[in-house]
ZAMARGU-4260 file (C-alpha; in steps of 0.2 Angstrom, whole numbers, plus 5000, padded with zeros to 4 digits):
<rodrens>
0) 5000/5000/5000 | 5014/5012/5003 | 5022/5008/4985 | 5004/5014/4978 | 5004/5032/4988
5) 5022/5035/4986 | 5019/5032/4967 | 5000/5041/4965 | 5011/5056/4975 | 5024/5056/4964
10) 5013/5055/4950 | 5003/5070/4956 | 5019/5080/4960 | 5022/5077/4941 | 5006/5086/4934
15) 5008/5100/4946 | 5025/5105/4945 | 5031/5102/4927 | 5018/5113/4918 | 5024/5125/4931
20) 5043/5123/4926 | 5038/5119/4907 | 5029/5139/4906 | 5043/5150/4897 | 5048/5166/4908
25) 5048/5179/4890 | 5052/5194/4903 | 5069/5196/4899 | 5067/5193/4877 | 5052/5208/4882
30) 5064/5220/4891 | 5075/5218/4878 | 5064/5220/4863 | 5059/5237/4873 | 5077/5239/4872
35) 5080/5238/4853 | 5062/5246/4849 | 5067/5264/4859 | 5084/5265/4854 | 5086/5277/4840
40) 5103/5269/4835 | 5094/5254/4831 | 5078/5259/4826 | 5070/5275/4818 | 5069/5283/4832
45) 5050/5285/4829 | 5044/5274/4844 | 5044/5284/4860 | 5037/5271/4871 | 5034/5252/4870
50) 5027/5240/4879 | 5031/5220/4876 | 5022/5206/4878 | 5028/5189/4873 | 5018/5173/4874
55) 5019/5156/4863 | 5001/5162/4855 | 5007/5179/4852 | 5019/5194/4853 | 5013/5212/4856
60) 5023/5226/4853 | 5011/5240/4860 | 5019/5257/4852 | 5018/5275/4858 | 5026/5284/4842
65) 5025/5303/4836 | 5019/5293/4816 | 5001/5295/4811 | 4994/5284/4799 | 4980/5294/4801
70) 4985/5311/4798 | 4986/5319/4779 | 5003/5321/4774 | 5009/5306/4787 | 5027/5304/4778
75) 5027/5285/4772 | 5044/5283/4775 | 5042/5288/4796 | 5028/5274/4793 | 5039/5261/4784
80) 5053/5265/4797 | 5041/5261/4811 | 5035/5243/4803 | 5053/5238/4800 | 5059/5242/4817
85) 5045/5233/4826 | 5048/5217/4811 | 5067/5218/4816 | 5064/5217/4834 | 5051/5203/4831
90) 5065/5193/4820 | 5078/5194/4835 | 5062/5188/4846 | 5060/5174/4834 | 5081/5168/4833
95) 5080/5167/4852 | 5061/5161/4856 | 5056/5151/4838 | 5041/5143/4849 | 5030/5162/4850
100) 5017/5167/4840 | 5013/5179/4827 | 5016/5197/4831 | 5003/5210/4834 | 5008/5230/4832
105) 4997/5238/4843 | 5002/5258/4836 | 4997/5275/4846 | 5001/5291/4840 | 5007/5299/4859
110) 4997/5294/4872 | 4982/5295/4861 | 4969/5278/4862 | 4975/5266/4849 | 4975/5273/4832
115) 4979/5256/4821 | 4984/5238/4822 | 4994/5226/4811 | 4999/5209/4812 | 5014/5201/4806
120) 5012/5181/4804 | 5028/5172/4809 | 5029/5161/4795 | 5030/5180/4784 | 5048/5184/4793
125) 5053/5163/4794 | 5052/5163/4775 | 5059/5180/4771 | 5076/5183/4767 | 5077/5202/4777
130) 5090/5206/4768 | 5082/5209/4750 | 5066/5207/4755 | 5060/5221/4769 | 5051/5230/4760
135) 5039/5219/4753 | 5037/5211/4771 | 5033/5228/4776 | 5023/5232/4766 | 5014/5214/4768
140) 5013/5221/4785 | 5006/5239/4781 | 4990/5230/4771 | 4986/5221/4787 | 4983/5239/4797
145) 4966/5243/4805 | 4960/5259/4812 | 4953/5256/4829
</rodrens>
């Protein structure tokens, strides 16, 4: 009888404690990606404040930038800049963490509510080669926007 408890408690232990040791810790790959979105060497220097989330279903880069999409005269190449960034960032996510998901660009113009969303499929940036094909993908990633 003591072979049985011993076992149905080890067996327990198992179901509780390994999904607990199995969920990935992102915080440091998110503080990072903060890193590399606000830095001006790295980026365009049109992000001024970001927010990461990192999950396997999903990356969320939540953007405060001083771009509008929705303004008349926006300059398209502040725009592009802005999508390449946050598609850069997301590729050194994915070289570190290739289990996450897809990424969504949650984009604010200041502090304002959310003026538009895109999303960027993993397999997009996977299958691209970045360095002759960035501007299709960001423009792949342009056509996905959504006012909100």
């Amino acid at each position: 009888m003591k072979f049985v408890e011993t076992m149905t408690l080890l067996m327990l232990a198992t179901f509780v404690v390994v999904p607990t040791m199995l969920a990935a810790d992102y915080s440091a790959a998110e503080s990072v990606a903060e890193k590399f979105l606000l830095d001006p060497q790295y980026g365009s220097g049109t992000i001024i404040g970001a927010d990461v989330s990192i999950s396997p279903d999903e990356v969320v880069f939540d953007c405060n930038t001083d771009v509008s999409v929705q303004e008349t005269g926006a300059p398209l190449e502040q725009v592009g800049a802005f999508i390449g960034t946050a598609i850069g960032v997301y590729y050194l996510v994915l070289q570190s963490n290739p289990e996450v998901g897809d990424l969504t660009i949650i984009m604010k113009n200041r502090n304002d509510p959310t003026t538009a969303v895109m999303t960027c499929a993993k397999s997009w940036v996977n299958n691209a080669d970045l360095s002759n094909e960035a501007n299709e993908l960001i423009s792949k990633v342009f056509l996905t926007i959504k006012e909100a």
